[in-house]
C-alpha positions as protocol buffer text, in pm:
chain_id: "A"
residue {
  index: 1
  type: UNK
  ca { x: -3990 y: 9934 z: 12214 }
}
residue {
  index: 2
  type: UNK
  ca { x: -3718 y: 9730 z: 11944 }
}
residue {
  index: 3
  type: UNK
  ca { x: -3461 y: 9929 z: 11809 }
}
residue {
  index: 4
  type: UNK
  ca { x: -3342 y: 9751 z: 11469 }
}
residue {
  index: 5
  type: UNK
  ca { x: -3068 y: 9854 z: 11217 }
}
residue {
  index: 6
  type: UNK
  ca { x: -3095 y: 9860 z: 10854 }
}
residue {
  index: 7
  type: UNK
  ca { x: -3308 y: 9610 z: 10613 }
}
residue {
  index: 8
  type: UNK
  ca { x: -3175 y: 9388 z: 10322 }
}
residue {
  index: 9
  type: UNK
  ca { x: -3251 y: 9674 z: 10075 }
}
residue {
  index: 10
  type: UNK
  ca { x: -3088 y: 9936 z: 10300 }
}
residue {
  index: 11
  type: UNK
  ca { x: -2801 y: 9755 z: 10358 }
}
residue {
  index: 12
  type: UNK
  ca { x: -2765 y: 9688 z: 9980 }
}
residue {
  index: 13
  type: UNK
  ca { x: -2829 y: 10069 z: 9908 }
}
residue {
  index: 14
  type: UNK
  ca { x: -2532 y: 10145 z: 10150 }
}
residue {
  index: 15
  type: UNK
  ca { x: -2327 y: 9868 z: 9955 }
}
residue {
  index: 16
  type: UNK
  ca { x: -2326 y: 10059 z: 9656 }
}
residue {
  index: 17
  type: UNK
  ca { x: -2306 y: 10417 z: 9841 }
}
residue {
  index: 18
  type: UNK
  ca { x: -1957 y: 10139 z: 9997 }
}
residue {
  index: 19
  type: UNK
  ca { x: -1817 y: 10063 z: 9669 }
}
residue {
  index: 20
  type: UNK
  ca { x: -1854 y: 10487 z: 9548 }
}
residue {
  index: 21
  type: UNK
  ca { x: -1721 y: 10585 z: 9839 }
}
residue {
  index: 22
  type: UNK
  ca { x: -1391 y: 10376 z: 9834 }
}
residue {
  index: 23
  type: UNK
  ca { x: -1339 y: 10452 z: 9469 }
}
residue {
  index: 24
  type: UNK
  ca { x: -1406 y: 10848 z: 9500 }
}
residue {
  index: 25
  type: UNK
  ca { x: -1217 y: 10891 z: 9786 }
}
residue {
  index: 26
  type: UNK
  ca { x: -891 y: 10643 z: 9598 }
}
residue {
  index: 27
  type: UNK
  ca { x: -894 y: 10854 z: 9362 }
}
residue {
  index: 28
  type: UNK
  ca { x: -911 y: 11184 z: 9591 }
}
residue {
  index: 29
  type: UNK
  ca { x: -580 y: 11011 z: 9769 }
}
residue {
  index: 30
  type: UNK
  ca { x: -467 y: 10937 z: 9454 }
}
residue {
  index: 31
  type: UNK
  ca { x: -439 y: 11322 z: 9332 }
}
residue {
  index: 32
  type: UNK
  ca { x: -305 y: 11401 z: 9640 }
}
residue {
  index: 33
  type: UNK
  ca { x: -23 y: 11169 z: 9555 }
}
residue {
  index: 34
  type: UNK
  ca { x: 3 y: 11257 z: 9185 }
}
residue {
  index: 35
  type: UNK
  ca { x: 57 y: 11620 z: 9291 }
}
residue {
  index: 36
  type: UNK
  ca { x: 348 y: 11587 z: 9552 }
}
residue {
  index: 37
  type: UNK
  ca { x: 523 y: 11383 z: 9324 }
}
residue {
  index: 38
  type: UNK
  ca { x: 501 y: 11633 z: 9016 }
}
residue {
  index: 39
  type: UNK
  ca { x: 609 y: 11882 z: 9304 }
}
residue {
  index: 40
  type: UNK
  ca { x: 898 y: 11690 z: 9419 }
}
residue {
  index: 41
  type: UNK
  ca { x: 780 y: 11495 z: 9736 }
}
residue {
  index: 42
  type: UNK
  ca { x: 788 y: 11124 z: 9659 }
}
residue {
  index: 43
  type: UNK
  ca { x: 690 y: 11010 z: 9991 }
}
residue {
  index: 44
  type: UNK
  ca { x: 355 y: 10913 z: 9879 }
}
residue {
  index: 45
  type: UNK
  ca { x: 424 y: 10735 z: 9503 }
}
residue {
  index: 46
  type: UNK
  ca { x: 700 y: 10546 z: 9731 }
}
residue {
  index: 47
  type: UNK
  ca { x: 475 y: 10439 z: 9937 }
}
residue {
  index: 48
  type: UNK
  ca { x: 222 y: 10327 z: 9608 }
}
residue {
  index: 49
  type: UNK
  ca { x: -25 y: 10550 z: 9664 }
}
residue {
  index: 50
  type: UNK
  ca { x: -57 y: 10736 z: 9304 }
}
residue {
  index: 51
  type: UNK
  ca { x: -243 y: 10485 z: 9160 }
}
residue {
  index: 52
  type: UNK
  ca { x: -642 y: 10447 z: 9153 }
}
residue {
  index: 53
  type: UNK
  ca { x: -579 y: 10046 z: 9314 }
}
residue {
  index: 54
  type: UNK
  ca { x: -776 y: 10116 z: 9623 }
}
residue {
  index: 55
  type: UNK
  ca { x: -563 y: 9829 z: 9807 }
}
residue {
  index: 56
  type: UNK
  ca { x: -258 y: 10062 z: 9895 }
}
residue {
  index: 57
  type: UNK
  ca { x: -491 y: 10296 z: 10044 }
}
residue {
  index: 58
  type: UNK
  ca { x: -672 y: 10059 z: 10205 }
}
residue {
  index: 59
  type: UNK
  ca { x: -377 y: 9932 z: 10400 }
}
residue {
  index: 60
  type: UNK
  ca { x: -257 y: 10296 z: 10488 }
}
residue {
  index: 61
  type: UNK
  ca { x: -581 y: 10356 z: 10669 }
}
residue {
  index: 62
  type: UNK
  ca { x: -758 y: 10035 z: 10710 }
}
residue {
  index: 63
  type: UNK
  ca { x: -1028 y: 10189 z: 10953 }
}
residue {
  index: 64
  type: UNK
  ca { x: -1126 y: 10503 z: 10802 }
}
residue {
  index: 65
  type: UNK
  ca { x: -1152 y: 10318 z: 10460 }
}
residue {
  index: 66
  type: UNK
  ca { x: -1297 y: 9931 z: 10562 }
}
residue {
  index: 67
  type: UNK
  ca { x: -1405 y: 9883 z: 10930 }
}
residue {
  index: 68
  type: UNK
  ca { x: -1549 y: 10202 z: 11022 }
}
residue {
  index: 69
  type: UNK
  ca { x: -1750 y: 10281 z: 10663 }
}
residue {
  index: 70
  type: UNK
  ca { x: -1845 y: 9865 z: 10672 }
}
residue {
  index: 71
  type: UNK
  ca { x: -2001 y: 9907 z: 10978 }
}
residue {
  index: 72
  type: UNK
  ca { x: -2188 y: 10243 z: 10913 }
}
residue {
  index: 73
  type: UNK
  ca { x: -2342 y: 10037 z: 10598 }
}
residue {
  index: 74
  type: UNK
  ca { x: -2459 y: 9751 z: 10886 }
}
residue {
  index: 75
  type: UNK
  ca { x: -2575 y: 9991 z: 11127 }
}
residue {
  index: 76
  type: UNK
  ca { x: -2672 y: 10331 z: 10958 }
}
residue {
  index: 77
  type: UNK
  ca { x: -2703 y: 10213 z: 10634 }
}
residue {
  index: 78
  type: UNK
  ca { x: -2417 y: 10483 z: 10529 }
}
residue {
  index: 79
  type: UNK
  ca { x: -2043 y: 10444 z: 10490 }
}
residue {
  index: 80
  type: UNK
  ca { x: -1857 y: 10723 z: 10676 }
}
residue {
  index: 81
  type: UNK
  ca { x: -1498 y: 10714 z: 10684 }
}
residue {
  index: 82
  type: UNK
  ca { x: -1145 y: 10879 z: 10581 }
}
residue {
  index: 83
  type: UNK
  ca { x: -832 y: 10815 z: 10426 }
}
residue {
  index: 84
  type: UNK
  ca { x: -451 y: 11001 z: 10392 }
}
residue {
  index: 85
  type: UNK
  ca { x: -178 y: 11031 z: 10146 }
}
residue {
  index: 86
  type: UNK
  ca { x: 123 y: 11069 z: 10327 }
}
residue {
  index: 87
  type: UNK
  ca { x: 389 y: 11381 z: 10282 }
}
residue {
  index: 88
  type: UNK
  ca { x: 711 y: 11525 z: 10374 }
}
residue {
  index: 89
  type: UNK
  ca { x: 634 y: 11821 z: 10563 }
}
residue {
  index: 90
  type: UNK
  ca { x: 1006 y: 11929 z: 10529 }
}
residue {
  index: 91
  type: UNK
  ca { x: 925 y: 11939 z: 10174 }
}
residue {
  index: 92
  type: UNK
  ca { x: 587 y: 12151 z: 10245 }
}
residue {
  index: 93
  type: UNK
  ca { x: 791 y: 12392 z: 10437 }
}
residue {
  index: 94
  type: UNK
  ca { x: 1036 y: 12451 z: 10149 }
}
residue {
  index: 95
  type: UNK
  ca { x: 796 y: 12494 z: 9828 }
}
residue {
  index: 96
  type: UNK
  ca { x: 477 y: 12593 z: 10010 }
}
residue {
  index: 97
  type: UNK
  ca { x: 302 y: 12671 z: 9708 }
}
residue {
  index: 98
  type: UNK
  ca { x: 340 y: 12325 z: 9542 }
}
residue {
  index: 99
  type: UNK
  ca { x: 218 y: 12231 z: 9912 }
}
residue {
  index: 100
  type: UNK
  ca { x: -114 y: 12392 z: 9841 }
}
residue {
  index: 101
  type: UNK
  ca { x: -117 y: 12271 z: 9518 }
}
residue {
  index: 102
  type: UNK
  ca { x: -84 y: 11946 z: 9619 }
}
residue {
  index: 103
  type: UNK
  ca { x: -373 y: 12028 z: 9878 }
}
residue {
  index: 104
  type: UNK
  ca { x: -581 y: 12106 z: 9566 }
}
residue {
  index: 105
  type: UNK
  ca { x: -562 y: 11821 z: 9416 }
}
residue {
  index: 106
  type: UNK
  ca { x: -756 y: 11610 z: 9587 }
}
residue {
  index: 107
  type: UNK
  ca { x: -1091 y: 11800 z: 9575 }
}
residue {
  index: 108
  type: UNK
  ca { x: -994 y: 11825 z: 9226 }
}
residue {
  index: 109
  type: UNK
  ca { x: -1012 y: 11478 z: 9178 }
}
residue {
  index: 110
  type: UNK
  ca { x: -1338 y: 11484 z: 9323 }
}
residue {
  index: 111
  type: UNK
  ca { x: -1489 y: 11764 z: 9118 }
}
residue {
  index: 112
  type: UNK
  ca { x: -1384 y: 11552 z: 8745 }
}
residue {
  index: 113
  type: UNK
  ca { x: -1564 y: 11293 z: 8919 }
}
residue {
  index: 114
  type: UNK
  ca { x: -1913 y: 11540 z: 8967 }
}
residue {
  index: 115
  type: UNK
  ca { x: -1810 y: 11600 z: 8640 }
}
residue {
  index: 116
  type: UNK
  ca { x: -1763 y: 11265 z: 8463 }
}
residue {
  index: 117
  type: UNK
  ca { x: -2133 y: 11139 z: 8620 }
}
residue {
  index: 118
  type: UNK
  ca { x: -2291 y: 11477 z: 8480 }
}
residue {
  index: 119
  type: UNK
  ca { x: -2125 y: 11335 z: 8123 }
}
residue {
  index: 120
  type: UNK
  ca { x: -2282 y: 11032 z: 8196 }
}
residue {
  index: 121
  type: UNK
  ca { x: -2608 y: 11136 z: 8303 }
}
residue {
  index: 122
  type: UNK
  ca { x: -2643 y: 11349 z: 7964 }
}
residue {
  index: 123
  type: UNK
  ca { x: -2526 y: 11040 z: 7809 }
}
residue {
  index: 124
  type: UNK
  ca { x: -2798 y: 10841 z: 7915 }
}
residue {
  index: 125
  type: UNK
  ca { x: -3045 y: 11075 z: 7846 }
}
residue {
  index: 126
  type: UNK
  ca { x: -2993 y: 11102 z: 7542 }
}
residue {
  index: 127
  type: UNK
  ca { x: -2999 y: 10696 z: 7479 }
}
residue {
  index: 128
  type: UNK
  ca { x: -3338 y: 10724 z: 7637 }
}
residue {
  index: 129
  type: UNK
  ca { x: -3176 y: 10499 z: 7928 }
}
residue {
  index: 130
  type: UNK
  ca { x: -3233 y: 10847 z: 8184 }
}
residue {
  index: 131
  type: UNK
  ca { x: -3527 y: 11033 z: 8234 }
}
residue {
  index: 132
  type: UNK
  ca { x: -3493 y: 11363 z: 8486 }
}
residue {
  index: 133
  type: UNK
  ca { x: -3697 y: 11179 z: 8793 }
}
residue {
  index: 134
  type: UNK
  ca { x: -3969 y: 11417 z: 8926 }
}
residue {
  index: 135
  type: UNK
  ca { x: -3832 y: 11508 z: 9295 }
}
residue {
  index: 136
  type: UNK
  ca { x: -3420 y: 11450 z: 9288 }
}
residue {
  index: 137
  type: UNK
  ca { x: -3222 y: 11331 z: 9599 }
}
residue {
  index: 138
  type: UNK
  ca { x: -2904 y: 11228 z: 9719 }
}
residue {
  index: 139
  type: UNK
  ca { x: -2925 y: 10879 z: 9560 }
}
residue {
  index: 140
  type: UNK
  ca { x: -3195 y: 11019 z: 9279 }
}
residue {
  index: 141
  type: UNK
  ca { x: -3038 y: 11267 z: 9095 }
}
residue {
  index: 142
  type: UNK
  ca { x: -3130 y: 11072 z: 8754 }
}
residue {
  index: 143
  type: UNK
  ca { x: -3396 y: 10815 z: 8708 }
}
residue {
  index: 144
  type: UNK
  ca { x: -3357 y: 10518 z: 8505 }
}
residue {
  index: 145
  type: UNK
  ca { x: -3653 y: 10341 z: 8223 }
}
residue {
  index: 146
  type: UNK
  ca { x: -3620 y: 9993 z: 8414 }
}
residue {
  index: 147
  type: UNK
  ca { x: -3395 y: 9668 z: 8476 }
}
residue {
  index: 148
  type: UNK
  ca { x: -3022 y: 9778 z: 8409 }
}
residue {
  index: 149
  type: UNK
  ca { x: -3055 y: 10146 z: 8325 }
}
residue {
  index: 150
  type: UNK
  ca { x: -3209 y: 10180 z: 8700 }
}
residue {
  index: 151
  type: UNK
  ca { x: -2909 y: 10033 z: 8829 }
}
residue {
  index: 152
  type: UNK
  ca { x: -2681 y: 10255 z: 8644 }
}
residue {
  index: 153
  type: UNK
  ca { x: -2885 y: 10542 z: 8731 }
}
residue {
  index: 154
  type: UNK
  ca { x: -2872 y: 10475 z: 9118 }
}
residue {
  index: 155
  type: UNK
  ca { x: -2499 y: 10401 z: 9053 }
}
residue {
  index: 156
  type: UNK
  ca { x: -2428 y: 10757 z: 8856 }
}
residue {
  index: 157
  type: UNK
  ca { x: -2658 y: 10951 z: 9099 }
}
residue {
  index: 158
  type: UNK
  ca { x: -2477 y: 10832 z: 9391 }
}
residue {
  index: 159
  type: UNK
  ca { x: -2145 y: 10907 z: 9216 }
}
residue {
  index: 160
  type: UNK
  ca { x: -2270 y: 11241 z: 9136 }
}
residue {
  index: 161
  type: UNK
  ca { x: -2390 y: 11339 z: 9494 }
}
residue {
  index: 162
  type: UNK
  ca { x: -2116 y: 11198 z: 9696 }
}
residue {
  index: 163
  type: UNK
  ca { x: -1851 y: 11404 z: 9481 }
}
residue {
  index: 164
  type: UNK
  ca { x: -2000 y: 11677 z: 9560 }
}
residue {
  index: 165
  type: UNK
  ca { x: -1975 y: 11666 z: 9902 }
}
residue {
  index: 166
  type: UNK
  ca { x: -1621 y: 11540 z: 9896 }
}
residue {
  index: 167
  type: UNK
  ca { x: -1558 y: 11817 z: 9654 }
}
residue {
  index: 168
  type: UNK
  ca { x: -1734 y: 12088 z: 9909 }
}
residue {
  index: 169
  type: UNK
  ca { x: -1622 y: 11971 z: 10216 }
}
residue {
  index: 170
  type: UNK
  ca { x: -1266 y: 11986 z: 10145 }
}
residue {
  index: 171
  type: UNK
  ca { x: -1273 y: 12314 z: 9975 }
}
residue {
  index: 172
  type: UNK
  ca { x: -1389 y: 12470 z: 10287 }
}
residue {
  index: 173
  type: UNK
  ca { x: -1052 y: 12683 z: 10437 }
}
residue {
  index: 174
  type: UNK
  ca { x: -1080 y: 12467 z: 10773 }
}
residue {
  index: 175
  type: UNK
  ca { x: -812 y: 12256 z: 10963 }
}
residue {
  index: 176
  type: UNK
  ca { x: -765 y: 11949 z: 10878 }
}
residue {
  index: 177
  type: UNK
  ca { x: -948 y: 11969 z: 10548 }
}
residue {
  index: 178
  type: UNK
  ca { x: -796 y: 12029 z: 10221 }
}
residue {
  index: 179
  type: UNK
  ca { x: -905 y: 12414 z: 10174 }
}
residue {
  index: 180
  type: UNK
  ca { x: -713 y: 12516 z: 10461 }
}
residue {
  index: 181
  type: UNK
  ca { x: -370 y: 12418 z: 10253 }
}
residue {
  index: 182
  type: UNK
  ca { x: -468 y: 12561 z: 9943 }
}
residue {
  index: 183
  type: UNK
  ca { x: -466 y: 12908 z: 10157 }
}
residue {
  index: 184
  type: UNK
  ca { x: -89 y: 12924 z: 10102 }
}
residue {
  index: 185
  type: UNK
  ca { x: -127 y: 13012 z: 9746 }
}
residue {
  index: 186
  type: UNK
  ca { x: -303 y: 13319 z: 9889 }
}
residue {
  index: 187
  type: UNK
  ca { x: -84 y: 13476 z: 10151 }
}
residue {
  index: 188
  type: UNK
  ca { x: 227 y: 13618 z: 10157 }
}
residue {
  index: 189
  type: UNK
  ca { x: 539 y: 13358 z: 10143 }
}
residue {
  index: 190
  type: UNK
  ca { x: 729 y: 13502 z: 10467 }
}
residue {
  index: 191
  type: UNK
  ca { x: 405 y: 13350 z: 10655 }
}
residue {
  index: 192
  type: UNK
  ca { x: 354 y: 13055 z: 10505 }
}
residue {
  index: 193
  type: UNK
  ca { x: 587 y: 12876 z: 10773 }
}
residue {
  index: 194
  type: UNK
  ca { x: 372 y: 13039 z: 11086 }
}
residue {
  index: 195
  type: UNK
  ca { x: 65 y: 12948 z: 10872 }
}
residue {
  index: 196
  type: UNK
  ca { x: 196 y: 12586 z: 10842 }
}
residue {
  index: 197
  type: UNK
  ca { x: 258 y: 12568 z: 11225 }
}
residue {
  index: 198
  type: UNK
  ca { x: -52 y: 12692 z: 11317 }
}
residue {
  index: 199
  type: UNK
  ca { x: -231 y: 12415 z: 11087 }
}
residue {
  index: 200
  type: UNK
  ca { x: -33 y: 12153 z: 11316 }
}
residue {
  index: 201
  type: UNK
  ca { x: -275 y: 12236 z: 11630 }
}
residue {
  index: 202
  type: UNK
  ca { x: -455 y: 11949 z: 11740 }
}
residue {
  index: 203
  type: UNK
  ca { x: -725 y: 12174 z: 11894 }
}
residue {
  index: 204
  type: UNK
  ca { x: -739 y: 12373 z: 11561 }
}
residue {
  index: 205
  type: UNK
  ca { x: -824 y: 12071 z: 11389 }
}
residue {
  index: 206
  type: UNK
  ca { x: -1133 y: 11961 z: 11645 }
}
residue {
  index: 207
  type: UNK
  ca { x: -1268 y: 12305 z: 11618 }
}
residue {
  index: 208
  type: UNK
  ca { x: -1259 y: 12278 z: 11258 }
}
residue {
  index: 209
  type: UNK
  ca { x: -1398 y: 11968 z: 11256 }
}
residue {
  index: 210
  type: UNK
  ca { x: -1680 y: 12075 z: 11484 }
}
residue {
  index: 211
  type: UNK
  ca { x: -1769 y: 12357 z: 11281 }
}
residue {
  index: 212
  type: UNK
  ca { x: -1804 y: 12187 z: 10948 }
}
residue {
  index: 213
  type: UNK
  ca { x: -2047 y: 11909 z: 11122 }
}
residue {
  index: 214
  type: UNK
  ca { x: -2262 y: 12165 z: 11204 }
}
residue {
  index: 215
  type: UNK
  ca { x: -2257 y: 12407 z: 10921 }
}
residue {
  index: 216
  type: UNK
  ca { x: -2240 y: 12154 z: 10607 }
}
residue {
  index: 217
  type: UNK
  ca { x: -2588 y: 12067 z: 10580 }
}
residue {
  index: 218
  type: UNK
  ca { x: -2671 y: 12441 z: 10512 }
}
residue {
  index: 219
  type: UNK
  ca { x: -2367 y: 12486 z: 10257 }
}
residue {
  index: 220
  type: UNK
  ca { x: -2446 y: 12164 z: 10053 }
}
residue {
  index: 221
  type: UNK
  ca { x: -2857 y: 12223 z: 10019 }
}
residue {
  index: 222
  type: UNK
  ca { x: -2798 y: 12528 z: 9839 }
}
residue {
  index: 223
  type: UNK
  ca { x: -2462 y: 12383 z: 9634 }
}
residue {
  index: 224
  type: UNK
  ca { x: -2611 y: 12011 z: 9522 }
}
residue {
  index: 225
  type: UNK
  ca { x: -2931 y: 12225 z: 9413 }
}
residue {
  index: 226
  type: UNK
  ca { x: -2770 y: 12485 z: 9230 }
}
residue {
  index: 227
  type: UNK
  ca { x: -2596 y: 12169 z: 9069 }
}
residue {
  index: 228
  type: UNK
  ca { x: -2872 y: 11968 z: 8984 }
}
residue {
  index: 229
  type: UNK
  ca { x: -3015 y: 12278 z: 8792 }
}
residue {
  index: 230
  type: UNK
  ca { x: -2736 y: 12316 z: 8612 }
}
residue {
  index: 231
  type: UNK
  ca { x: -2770 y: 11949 z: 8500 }
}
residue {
  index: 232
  type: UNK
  ca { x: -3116 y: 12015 z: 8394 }
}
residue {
  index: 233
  type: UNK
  ca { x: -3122 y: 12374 z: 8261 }
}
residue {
  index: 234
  type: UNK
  ca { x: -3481 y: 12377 z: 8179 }
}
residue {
  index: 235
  type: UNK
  ca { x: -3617 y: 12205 z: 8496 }
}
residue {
  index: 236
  type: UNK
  ca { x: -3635 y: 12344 z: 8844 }
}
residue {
  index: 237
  type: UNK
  ca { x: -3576 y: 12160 z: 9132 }
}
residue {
  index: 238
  type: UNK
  ca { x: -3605 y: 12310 z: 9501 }
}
């Protein structure tokens, strides 16, 4: 029996799913950034992160945002990675709010992207470049007339999907993912410091990571079709 990776047109399909994935998740960092300096922590914008230039993200994490997702693409034909914006966590002990805040931000990012290929979608519908494609998937949320405008269309579907799971995953109130900072906003300020210690467990983290691999796929079915109607309010996809 052969075992084989990927062909050409996978590997080119996980080239573009590459290229969305590094600019989604620069832009995620990016907020992140943005937010800690508007709170007060310049650790990050010193270190020339609040800017969409994926290069200064690329060198803070080099494997989570080139080797690792590169070699998903050659082998799985999916990128898979991670990246970080860096903070003081002095600072995040002191103004805990702007902490979560800051937390926020990055899922935030990720949700004007969802957003922004919706816009575009719409847009291209209505220049008769789109047509709502007849079964919708991950990489097929919109369907293009031919040539270019099937490009784009693979492009903006990709865009769309991918947001939404970086927009999901990091809302959910788990260690180490974004939701589980935004909780300071919601409990009382004389915990926030335990809260913040607790966050800091290395085993925390694993189980949290554990859980979300094994629970996502049911959370983001539901979520990306719920979505999807919404984009098409008089179709229904399920």
């Amino acid at each position: 029996m052969e075992l084989s990776g990927p062909g050409i047109e996978e590997i080119g399909l996980g080239l573009v799913f590459y290229v969305v994935f590094v600019f989604s998740v620069t832009l995620h960092e990016a907020g992140h950034a943005w937010a800690a300096k508007q709170g007060g922590d310049l650790t990050a914008y010193l270190g020339g992160q609040v800017t969409i230039d994926p290069r200064p993200h690329m060198r803070r994490e080099p494997f989570g945002m080139v080797i690792l997702p590169l070699l998903g693409v050659l082998t799985t034909g999916w990128p898979f990675g991670w990246a970080s914006a860096p903070y003081d966590p002095a600072w995040a002990r002191r103004h805990p709010r702007r902490a979560a805040w800051m937390s926020l931000a990055g899922p935030a990012a990720n949700l004007g992207l969802v957003l922004a290929a919706a816009l575009l979608i719409h847009a291209g519908l209505l220049a008769g470049w789109f047509v709502p494609p007849d079964a919708i998937s991950f990489s097929h949320v919109t369907e293009g007339s031919g040539g270019f405008a099937s490009t784009l269309a693979l492009g903006v579907s990709i865009l769309f999907s991918m947001n939404l799971v970086l927009f999901l995953l990091n809302m959910i109130p788990l260690p180490p993912l974004d939701g589980s900072g935004a909780v300071l906003l919601f409990i009382p300020e004389h915990l926030t410091e335990r809260y913040q210690e607790m966050l800091r467990q290395p085993a925390l983290a694993w189980a949290g990571i554990l859980l979300v691999l094994y629970f996502f796929g049911s959370i983001f079915r539901p979520a990306f079709l719920f979505a999807v109607n919404l984009l098409y309010p008089f179709s229904s996809y399920g």
